[in-house]
Legacy VTK file of the C-alpha trace (Angstrom):
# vtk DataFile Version 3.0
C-alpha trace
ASCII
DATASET POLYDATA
POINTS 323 float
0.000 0.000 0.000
1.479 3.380 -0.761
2.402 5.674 1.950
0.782 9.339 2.012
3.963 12.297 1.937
3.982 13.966 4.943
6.035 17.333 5.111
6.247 18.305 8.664
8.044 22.080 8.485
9.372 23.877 11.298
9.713 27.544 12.555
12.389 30.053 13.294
15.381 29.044 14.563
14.755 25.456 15.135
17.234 23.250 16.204
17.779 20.769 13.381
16.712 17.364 15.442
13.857 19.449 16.779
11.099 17.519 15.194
12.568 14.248 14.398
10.321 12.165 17.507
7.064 13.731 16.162
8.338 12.450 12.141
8.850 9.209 13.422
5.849 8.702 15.915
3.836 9.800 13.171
4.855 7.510 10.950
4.812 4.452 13.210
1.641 5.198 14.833
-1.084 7.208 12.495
-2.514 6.495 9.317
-4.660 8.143 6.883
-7.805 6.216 4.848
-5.233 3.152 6.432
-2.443 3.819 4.473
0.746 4.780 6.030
2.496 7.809 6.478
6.057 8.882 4.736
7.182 11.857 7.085
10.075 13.981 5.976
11.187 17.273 8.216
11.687 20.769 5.949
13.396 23.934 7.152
11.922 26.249 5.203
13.641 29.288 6.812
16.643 27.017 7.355
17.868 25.596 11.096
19.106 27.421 13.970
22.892 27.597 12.296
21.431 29.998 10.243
21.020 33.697 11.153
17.850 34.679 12.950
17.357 38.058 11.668
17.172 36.778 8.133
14.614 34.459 9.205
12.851 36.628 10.975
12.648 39.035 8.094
11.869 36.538 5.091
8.980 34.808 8.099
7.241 38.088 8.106
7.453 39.311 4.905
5.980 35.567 4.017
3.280 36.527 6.836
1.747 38.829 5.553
1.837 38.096 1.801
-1.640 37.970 -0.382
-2.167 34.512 -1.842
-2.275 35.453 -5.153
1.613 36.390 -4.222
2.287 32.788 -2.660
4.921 32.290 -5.311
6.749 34.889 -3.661
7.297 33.526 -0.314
10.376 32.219 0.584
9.359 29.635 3.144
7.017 28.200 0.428
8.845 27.930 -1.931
11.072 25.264 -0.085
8.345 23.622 1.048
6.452 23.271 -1.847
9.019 22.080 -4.326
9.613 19.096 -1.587
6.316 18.356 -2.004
6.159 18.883 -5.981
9.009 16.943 -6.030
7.616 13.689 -4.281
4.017 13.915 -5.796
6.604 13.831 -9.199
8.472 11.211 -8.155
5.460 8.394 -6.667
3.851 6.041 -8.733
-0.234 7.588 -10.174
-2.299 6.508 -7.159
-0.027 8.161 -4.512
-2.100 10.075 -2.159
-1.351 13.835 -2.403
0.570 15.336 0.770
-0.181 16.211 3.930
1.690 19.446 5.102
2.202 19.992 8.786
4.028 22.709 10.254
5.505 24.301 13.283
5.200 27.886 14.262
6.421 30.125 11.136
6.053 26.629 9.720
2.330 26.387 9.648
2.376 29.907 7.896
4.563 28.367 5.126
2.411 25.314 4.812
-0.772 27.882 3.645
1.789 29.257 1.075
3.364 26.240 -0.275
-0.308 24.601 -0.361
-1.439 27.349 -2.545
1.865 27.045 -4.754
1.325 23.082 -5.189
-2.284 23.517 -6.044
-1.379 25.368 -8.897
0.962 23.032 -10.090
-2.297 20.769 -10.125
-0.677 19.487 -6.923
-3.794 19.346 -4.194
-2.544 18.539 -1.119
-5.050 16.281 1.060
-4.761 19.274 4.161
-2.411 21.600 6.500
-2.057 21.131 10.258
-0.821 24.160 12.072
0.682 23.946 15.191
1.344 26.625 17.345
1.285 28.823 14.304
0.426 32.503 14.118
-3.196 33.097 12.562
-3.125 34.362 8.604
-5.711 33.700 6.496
-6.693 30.407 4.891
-8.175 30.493 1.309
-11.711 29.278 0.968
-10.783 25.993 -0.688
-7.991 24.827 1.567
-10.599 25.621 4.934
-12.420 22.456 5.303
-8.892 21.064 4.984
-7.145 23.111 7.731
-6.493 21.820 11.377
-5.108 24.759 13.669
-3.659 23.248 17.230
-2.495 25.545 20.053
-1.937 25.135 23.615
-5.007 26.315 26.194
-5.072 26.002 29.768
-7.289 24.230 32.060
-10.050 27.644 31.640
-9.495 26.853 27.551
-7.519 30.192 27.364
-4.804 30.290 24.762
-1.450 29.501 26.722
0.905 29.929 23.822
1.436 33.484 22.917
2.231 32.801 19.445
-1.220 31.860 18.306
-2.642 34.899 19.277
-0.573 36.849 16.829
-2.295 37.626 13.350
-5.831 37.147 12.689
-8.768 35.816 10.423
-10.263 38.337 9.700
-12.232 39.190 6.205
-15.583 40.343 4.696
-17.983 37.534 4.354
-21.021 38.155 1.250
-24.304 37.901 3.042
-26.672 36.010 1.673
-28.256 38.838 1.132
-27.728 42.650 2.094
-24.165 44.300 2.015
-21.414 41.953 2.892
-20.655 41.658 6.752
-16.868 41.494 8.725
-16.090 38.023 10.483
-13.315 37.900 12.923
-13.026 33.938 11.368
-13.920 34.737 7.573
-10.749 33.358 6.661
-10.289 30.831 9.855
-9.138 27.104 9.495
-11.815 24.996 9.473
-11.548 23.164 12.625
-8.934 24.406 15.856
-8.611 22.428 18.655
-7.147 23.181 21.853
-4.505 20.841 23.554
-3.867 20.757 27.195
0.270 20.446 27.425
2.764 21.188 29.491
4.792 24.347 28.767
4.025 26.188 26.183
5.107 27.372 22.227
8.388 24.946 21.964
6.687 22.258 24.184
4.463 20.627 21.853
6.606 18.103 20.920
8.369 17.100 24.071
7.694 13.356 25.450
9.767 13.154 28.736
9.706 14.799 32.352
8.931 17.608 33.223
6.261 17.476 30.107
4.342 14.856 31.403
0.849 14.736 33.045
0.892 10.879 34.598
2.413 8.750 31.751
0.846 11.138 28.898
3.406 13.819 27.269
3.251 16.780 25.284
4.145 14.577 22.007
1.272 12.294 23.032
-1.264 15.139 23.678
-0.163 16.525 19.643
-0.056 12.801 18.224
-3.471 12.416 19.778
-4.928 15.761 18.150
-3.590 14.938 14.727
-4.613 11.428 14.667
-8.291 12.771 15.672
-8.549 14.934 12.869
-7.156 12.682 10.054
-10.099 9.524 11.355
-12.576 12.694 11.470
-15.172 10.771 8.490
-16.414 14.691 8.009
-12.872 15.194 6.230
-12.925 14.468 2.594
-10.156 16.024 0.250
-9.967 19.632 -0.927
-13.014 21.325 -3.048
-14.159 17.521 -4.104
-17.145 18.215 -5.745
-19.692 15.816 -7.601
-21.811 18.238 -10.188
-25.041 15.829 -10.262
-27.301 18.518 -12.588
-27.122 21.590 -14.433
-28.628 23.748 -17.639
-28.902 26.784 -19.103
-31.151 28.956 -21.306
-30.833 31.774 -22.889
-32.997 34.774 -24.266
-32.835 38.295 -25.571
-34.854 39.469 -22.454
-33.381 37.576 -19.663
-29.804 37.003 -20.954
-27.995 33.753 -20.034
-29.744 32.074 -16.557
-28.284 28.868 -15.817
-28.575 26.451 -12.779
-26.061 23.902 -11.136
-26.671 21.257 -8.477
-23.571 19.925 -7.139
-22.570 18.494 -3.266
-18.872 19.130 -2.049
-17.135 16.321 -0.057
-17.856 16.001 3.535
-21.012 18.601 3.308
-24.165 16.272 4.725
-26.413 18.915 2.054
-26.117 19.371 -1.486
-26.453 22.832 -3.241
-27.619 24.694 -6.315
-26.303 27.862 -7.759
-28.158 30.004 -9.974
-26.063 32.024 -12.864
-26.974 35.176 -14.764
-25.357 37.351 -16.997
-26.203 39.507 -19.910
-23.247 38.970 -21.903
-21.665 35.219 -20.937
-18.791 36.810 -19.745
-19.549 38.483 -16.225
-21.629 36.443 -13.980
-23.933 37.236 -11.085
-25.210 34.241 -8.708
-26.912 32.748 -5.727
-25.710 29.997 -3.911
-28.996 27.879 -1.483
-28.801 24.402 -0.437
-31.274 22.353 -2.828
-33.152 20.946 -0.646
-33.592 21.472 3.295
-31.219 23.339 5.217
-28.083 22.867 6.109
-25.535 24.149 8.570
-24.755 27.558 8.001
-20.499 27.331 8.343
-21.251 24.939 5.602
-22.441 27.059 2.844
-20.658 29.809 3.747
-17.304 27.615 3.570
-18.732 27.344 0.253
-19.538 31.252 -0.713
-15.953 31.415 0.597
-14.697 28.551 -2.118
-16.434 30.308 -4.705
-15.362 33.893 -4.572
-11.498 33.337 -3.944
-11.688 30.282 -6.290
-11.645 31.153 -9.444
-11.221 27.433 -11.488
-14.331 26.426 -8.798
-16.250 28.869 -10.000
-15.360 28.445 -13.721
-15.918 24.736 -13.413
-19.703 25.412 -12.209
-20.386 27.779 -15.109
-19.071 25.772 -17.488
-21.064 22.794 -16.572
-24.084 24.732 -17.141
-22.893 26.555 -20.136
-22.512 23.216 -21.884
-25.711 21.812 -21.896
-26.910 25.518 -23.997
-28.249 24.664 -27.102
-26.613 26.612 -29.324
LINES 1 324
323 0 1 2 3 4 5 6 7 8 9 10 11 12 13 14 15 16 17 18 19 20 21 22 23 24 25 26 27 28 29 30 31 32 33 34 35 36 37 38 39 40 41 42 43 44 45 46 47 48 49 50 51 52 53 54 55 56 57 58 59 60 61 62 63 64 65 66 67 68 69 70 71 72 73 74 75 76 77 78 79 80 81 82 83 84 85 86 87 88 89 90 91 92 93 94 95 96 97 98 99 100 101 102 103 104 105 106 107 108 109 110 111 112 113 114 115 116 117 118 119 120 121 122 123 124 125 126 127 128 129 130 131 132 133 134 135 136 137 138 139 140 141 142 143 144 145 146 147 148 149 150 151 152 153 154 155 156 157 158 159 160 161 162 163 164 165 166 167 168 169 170 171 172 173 174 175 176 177 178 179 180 181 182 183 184 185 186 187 188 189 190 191 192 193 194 195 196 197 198 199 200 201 202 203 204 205 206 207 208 209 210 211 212 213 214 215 216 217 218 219 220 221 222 223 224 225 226 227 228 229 230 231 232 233 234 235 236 237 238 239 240 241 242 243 244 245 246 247 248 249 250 251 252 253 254 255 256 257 258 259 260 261 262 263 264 265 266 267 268 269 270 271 272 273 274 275 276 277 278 279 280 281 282 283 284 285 286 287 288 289 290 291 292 293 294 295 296 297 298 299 300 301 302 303 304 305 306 307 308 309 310 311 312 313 314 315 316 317 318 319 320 321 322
């Protein structure tokens, strides 16, 4: 059975065996849809032999880059050639890869998932650990675990992840679009009760022990939880069950799509319109009864920072038009 390609990348300054328990735990221990895991550690601002202030500088420049720029950031670009490199280099049937990452890491994992995507590379999902929020795409959401360290209260205990935010406009479903502090969130965060705090996630000896449970357990444990998660289904799968269009001199071009995305309990239709089959208006409901609302608006989210989603949808309607 062939292994999935984990990249597990770590932060700033990182001492080069930092990570090298969690790698191999991982790959003893977890699976994913029962294959096996391949990890492999990155360094996508390099070790700790390497000058901090340059890492510090390319990290935040990375930070705070627009994902349309991905290309440009550094960390990324290290971590998603890895990844290119092994999707390249496995037999057709591989799994795609699983990025994990550390700190700064977890940043570059975003980044480098954006970069492989459009190398028609779509990784299976990013884990962030201890990261600093930025903003996920729509697509990549559903896929996104984000793990920090809480105390007994649930109050974030490692400074790090408060840093950032997730913060965008959200389009109403109807009115003037609204601001979400989690517009642009991961789609799941959990909370993990360890010793310590930002370096300590990984640690499985005294004093970061609580009984016989460490740190490394307590992260193994959240990982694992997420991959068996049945809700989790691949990135943007979607099964387009129905559409059509029509056309007229009064109305213009008004088409209609019925499609469900992977791990959503509700399927959808989106209605088109446009006057000239080039700019297109819409309205996204679920086609039948309700669903949960995070649902659909993961998908709103999909669809307006998604362009090939979007295109895919219109096309499947434009193609049943009698011409």
């Amino acid at each position: 059975m062939r292994a999935v390609p984990v990249f597990i990348t770590a932060g700033i300054a990182t001492a080069p065996q930092f990570l090298d328990r969690f790698a191999e735990r991982l790959g003893a221990e977890l699976t994913l849809g029962g294959r096996p895991l391949a990890p492999e550690v990155a360094f996508p601002y390099g070790d700790w032999s390497r000058g901090k202030a340059a890492q510090v500088r390319e990290f935040a420049r990375d930070w705070w880059l627009p994902h349309g720029r991905a290309r440009d950031a550094a960390g990324a670009k290290g971590a998603a050639w890895l990844a290119a490199r092994a999707a390249a280099s496995c037999p057709p049937g591989t799994p795609p890869p699983l990025l994990i990452g550390h700190s700064g890491g977890g940043v570059a994992c975003i980044r480098a998932a954006v970069l492989l995507r459009r190398l028609g590379i779509a990784p299976y999902g990013v884990v962030q650990i201890g990261s600093p929020k930025c903003a996920v795409p729509g697509w990549l959401r559903p896929r996104t675990l984000f793990i920090r360290a809480v105390t007994a209260s649930g109050r974030p205990a490692d400074p790090i992840t408060r840093l950032g935010g997730w913060g965008g406009w959200r389009r109403g479903r109807s009115g003037p679009p609204r601001w979400s502090a989690t517009a642009r969130a991961p789609g799941q965060t959990l909370g993990v009760r360890i010793v310590g705090g930002h370096a300590d996630y990984f640690r499985d000896h005294a004093p970061y022990k609580q009984g016989t449970i460490s740190n490394l357990d307590i992260t193994l444990h959240a990982v694992q939880l997420w991959l068996a998660d049945e809700r989790q289904g691949g990135i943007a799968m979607i099964d387009i069950q129905k559409a059509s269009m029509s056309y007229s001199k009064s109305d213009g071009y008004v088409g209609q799509v019925e499609f469900r995305i992977a791990g959503h309990e509700m399927p959808y239709e989106m209605t088109l319109h446009s006057s000239n089959s080039k700019e297109w208006s819409y309205g996204l409901h679920f086609l039948q009864q309700s669903g949960r609302e995070e649902d659909i608006l993961a998908v709103e989210d999909m669809l307006e920072e998604d362009d090939e989603l979007f295109d895919r949808l219109v096309e499947a309607a434009e193609n049943t038009l009698v011409k």
